[in-house]
C-alpha positions in Angstrom: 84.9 104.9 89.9 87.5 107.3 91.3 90.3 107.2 93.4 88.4 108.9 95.9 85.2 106.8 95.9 86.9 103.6 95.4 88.9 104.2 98.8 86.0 105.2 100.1 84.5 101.5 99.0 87.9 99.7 100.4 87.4 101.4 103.8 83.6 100.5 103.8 84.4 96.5 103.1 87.1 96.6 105.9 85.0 98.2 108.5 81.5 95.3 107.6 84.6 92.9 107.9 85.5 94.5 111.2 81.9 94.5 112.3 81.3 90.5 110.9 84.4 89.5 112.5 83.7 90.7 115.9 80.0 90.1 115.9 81.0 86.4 115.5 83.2 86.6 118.3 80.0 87.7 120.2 82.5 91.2 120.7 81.0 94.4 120.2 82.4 97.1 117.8 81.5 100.2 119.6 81.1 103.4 117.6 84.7 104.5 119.1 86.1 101.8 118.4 84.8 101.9 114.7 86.0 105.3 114.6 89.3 104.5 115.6 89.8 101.9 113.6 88.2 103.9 110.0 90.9 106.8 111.4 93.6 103.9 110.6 92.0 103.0 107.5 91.5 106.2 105.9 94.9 107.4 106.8 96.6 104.3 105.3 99.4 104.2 107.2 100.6 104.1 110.5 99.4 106.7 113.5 100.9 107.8 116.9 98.1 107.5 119.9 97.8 111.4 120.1 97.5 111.5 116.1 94.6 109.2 116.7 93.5 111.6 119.4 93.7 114.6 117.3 91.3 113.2 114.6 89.2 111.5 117.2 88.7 115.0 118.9 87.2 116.5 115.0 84.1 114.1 115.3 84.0 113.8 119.7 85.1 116.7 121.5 85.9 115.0 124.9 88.0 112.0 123.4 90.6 111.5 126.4 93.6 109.2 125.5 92.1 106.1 127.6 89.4 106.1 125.0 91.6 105.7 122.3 94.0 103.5 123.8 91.2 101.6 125.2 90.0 100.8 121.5 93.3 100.4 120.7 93.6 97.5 123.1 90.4 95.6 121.9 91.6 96.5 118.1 94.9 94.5 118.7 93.3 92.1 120.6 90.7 91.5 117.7 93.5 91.1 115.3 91.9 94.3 113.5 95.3 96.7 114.3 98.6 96.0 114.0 100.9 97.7 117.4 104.1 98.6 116.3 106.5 98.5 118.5 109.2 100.0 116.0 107.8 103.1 115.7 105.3 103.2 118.8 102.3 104.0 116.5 99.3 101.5 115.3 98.5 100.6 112.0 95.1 99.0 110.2 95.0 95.2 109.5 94.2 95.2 105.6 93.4 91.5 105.8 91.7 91.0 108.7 89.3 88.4 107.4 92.3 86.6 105.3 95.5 84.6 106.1 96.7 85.2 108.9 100.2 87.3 107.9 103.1 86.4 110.6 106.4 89.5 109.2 105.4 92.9 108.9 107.3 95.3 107.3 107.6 99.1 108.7 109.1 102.1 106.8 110.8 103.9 109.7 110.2 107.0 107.9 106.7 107.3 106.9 105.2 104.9 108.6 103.6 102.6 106.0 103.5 99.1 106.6 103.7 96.0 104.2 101.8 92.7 105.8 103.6 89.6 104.7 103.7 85.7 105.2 105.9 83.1 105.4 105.5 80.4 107.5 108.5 78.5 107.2 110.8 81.7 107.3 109.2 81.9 110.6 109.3 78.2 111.9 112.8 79.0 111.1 113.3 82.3 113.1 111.4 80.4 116.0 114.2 77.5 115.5 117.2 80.3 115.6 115.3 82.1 119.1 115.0 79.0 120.6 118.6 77.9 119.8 119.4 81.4 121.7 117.2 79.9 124.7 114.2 82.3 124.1 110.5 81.7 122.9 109.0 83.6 120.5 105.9 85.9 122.1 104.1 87.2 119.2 102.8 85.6 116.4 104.2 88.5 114.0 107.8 89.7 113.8 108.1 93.1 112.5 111.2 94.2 110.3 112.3 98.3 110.0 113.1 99.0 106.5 112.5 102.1 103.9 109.9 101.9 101.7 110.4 102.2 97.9 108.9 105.8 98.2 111.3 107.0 101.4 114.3 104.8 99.9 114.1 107.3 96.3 114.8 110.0 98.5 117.2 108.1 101.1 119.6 107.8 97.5 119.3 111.9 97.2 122.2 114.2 99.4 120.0 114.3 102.6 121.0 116.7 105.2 119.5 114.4 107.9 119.7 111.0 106.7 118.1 108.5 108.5 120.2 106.6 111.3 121.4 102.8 110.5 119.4 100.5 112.5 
């Protein structure tokens, strides 16, 4: 199987997850929403809401931005996209029907994301925020970083290196 076909297969799997998963929920996975979601996918890394809108506007001329955020909103809420706050874009779950993953990991340069777990790094971020006097609100924490493929470069003389965060 190549590359090409066996992405192709990945992509498949995710969205009969996608459709499984909301199905049992008694939720419906609209054809726009499938779409938006498969857009996620096929890109494999992170997308601004008018980048979704771009591609969304190849296969349905009249895609507004409501639509897509509108399927944004349900894909959160299904736990099928991530929202990244980081970077402002969205991102595909990759294990939707798996473990729950609570630390997600976003290269502030391309845009790729790494879905991890650790629970009791977690518990004890939760213990630190609540020594602070806060509760956490999210059940994921996401942490900007560089990739391995962004970092190579990062290390080579950069004109416009990225800013320290």
């Amino acid at each position: 199987m190549n590359t090409q076909s066996s992405a192709a297969a990945r992509i498949a799997a995710s969205l009969d997850t996608a459709q499984k998963l909301c199905e049992s929920r008694g939720k419906r996975l609209t054809p726009t929403r499938r779409k938006v979601l498969e857009i996620l996918l096929h890109h494999g890394r992170s997308l601004k809401a008018y980048e979704l809108l771009e591609h969304m506007r190849d296969v349905q001329q009249g895609a507004a931005p409501p639509t897509v955020y509108r399927a944004l909103d349900f894909l959160v809420e299904e736990g099928l996209v991530h929202r990244l706050d980081a970077i402002n874009a969205w991102t595909a779950c990759h294990d939707a029907g798996g473990k729950p993953h609570d630390l997600l990991v976003v290269c502030t340069r391309c845009g790729s994301v790494a879905e991890l777990s650790d629970p009791g790094l977690t518990r004890r971020l939760a213990d630190k925020v609540a020594l602070a006097g806060f509760r956490l609100s999210g059940h994921e924490t996401e942490l900007r970083g560089l990739c391995s493929t962004c970092d190579c470069r990062a290390s080579e003389v950069c004109p416009n290196p990225p800013s320290v965060m």
